[in-house]
C-alpha positions as CSV (number, residue, x, y, z in Angstrom):
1,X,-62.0,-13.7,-33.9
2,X,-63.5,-12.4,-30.7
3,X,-62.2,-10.1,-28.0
4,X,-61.0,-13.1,-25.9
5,X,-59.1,-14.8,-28.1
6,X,-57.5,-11.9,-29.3
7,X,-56.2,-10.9,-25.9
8,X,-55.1,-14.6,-25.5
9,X,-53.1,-14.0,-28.4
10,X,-51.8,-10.9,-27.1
11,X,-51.3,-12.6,-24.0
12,X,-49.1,-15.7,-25.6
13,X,-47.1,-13.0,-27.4
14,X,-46.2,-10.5,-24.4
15,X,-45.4,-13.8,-22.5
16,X,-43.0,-14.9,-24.9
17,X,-41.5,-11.6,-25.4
18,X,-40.8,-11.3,-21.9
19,X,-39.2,-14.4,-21.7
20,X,-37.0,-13.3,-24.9
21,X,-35.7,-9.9,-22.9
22,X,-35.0,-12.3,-19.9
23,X,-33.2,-14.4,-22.1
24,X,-31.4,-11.4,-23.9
25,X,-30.4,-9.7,-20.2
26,X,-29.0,-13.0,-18.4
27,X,-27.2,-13.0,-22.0
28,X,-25.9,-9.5,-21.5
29,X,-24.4,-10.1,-18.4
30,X,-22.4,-13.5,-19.3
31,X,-21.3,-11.4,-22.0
32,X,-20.3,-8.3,-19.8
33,X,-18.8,-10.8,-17.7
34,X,-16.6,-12.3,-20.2
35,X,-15.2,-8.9,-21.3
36,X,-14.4,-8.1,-17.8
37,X,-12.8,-11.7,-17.6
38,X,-10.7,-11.0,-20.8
39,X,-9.6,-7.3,-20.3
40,X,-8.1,-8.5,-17.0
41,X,-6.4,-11.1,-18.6
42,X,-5.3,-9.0,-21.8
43,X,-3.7,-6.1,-19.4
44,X,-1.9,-9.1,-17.4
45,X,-0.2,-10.6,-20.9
46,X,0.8,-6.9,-21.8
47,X,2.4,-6.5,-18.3
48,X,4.1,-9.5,-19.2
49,X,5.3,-8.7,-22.2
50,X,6.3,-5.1,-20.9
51,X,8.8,-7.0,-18.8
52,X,10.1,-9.5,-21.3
53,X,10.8,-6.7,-23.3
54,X,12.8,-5.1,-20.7
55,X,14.7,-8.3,-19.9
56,X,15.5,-8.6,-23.4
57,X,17.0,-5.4,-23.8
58,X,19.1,-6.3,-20.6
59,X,20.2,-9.6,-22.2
60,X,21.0,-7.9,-25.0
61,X,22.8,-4.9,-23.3
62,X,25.3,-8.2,-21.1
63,X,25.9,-9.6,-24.3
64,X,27.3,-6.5,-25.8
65,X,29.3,-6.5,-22.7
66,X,30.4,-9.9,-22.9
67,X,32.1,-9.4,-26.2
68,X,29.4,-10.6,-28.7
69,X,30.5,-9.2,-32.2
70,X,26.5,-8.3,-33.5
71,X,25.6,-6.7,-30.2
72,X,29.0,-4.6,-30.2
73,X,27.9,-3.0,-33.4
74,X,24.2,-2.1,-32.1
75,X,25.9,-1.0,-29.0
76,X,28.2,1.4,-31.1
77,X,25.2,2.8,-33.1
78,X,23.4,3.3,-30.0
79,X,26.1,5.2,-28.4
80,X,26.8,7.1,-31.7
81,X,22.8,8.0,-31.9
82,X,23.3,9.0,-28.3
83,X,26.1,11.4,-28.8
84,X,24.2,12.7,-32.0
85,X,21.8,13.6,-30.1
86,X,23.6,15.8,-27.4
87,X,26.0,17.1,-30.1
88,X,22.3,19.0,-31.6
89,X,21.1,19.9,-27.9
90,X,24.5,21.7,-26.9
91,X,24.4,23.1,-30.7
92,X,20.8,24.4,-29.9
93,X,22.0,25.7,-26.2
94,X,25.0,28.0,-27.8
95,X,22.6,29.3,-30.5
């Protein structure tokens, strides 16, 4: 093999490893893209469900109001947990 067809082979290679890393990079950035894309929408379900949560404990909360037997009880417990809890933190005040 002679000196000018080894730099056509070297040639031919660098060529098509240069087209590789352009491939690789426009790759990179649909993939960057993407996350972007999905982060957004991620943070927007958790915002979502950050609020049904709420709204659920609200629901729950009008229905202990309204008389519903299971919520009454969760309701009580909450209440006694509540109490509990300031009965220790005037205990720890006096001490």
């Amino acid at each position: 093999m002679n000196n000018h067809e080894r730099l056509a082979k070297l040639e031919a290679k660098l060529s098509a490893l240069l087209e590789a890393y352009q491939t690789q990079k426009h790759e990179i950035g649909l993939l960057r893209e993407k996350s972007r894309k999905l982060k957004h929408e991620f943070k927007g379900q958790l915002e979502e469900n950050i609020k049904l949560k709420e709204t659920n404990e609200l629901l729950k909360t009008a229905n202990a109001i309204l008389g519903n037997q299971e919520y009454k009880k969760l309701m009580k417990s909450r209440i006694s947990l509540l109490i509990r809890e300031i009965d220790r933190s005037i205990n720890q005040i006096k001490m």
